[in-house]
SEZA-100668 format. One record per residue (C-alpha): residue number from 0; residue in one letter; x, y, z. Coordinates in nm, 2 decimals. Example, Ala and Ser with C-alpha at 12.3 -4.5 7.8 and 13.67 -1.06 7.14 Angstrom:
% residues 2
{n=0 res=A xx=1.23 yy=-0.45 zz=0.78}
{n=1 res=S xx=1.37 yy=-0.11 zz=0.71}
***
This chain:
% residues 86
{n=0 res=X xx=-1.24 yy=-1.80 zz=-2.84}
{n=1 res=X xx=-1.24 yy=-1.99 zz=-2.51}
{n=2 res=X xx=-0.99 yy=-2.00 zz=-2.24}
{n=3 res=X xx=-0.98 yy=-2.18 zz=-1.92}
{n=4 res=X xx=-0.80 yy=-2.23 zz=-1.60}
{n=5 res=X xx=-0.56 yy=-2.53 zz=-1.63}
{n=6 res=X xx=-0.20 yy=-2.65 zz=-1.59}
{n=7 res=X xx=-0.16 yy=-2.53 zz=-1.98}
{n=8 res=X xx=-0.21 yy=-2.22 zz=-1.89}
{n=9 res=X xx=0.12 yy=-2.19 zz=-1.65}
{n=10 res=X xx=0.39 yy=-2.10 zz=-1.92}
{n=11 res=X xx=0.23 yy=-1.80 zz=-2.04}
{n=12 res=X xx=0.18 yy=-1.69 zz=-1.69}
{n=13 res=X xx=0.53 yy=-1.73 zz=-1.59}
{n=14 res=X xx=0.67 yy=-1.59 zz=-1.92}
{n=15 res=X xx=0.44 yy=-1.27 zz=-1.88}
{n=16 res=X xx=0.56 yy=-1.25 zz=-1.55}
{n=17 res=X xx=0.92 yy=-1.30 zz=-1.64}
{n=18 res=X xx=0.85 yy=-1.04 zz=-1.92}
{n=19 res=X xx=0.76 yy=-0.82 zz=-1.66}
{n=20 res=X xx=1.12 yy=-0.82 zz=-1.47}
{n=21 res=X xx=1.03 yy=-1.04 zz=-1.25}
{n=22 res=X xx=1.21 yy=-1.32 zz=-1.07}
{n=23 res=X xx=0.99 yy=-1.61 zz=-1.01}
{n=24 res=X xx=1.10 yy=-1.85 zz=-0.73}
{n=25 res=X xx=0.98 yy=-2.14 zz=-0.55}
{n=26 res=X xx=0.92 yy=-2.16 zz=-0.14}
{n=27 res=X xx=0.92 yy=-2.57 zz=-0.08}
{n=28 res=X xx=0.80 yy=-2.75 zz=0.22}
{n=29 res=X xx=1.09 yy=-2.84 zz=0.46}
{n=30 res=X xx=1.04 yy=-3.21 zz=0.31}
{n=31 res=X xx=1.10 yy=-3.04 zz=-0.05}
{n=32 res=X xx=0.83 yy=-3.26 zz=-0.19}
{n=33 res=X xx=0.58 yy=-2.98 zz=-0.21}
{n=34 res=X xx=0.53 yy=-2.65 zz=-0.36}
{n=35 res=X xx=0.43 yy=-2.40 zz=-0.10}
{n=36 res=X xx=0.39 yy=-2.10 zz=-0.28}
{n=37 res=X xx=0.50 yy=-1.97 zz=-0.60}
{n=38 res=X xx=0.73 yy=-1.61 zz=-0.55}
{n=39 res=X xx=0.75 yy=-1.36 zz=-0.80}
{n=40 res=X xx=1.01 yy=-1.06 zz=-0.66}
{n=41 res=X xx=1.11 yy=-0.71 zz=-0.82}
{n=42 res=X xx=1.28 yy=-0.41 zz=-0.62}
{n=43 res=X xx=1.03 yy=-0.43 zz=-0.29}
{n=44 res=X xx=0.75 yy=-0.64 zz=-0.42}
{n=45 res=X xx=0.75 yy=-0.96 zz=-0.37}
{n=46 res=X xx=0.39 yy=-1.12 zz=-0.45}
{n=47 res=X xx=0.29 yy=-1.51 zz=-0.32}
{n=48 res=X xx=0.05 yy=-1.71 zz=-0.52}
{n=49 res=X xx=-0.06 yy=-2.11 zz=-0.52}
{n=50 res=X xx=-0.04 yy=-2.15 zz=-0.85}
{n=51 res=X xx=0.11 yy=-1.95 zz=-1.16}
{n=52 res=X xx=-0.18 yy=-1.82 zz=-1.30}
{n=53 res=X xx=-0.28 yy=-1.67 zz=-0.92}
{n=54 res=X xx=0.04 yy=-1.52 zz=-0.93}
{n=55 res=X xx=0.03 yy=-1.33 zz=-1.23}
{n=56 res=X xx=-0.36 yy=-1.21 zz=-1.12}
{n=57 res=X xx=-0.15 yy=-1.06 zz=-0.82}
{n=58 res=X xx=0.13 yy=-0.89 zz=-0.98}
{n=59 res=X xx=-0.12 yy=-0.75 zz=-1.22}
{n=60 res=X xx=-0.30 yy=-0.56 zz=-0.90}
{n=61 res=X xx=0.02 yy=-0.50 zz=-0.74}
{n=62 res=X xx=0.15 yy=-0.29 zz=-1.04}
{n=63 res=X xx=-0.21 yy=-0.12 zz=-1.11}
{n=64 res=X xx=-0.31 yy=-0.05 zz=-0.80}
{n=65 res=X xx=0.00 yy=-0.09 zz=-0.60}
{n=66 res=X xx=0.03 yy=-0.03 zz=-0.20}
{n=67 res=X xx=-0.35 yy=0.07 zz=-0.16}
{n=68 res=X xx=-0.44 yy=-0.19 zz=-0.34}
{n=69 res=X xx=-0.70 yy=-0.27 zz=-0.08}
{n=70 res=X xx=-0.88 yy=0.09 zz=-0.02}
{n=71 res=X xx=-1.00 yy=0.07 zz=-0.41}
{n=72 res=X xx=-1.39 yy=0.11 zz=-0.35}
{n=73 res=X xx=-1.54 yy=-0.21 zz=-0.54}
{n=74 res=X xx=-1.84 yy=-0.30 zz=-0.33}
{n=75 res=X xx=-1.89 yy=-0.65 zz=-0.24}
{n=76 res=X xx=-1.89 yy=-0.80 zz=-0.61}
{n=77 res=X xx=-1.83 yy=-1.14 zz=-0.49}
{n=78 res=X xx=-2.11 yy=-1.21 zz=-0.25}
{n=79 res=X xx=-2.32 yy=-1.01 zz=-0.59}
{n=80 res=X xx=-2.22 yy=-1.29 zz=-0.81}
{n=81 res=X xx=-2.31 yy=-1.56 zz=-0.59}
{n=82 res=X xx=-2.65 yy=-1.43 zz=-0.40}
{n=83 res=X xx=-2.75 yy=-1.43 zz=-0.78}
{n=84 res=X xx=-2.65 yy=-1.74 zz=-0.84}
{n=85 res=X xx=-2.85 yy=-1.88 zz=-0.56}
***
């Protein structure tokens, strides 16, 4: 199997996220011609994303790792991947 980032991708995202008890909004530039962000709120969470496949990495974290999602010791993975890549 392969799978890849793109558009088709978006309604699976949004229903897992749904599935989740979620409430999935939009926040719309004052023009409303543009999406902004895409919202996805439950009880005191409420988790901001470009796109919906961003948003459902996000509540994925949220609900693993919740408040202290950010004092998880990963290392610097990132700058890994791409110092080896170069």
């Amino acid at each position: 199997m392969k799978i890849a980032e793109a558009m088709n991708m978006y309604n699976i995202a949004l229903y897992e996220i749904k599935n989740k008890g979620f409430e999935i909004a939009l926040e719309m530039s004052d023009s409303k011609d543009e999406i902004l962000f895409w919202v996805a709120k439950m009880h005191n969470l409420t988790v901001s994303a470009f796109n919906p496949l961003s948003l459902l990495a996000l509540v994925e974290i949220s609900e693993k790792y919740g408040e202290n999602w950010n004092s998880l010791e990963t290392g610097n993975i990132y700058d890994e991947i791409l110092n080896s890549e170069m």
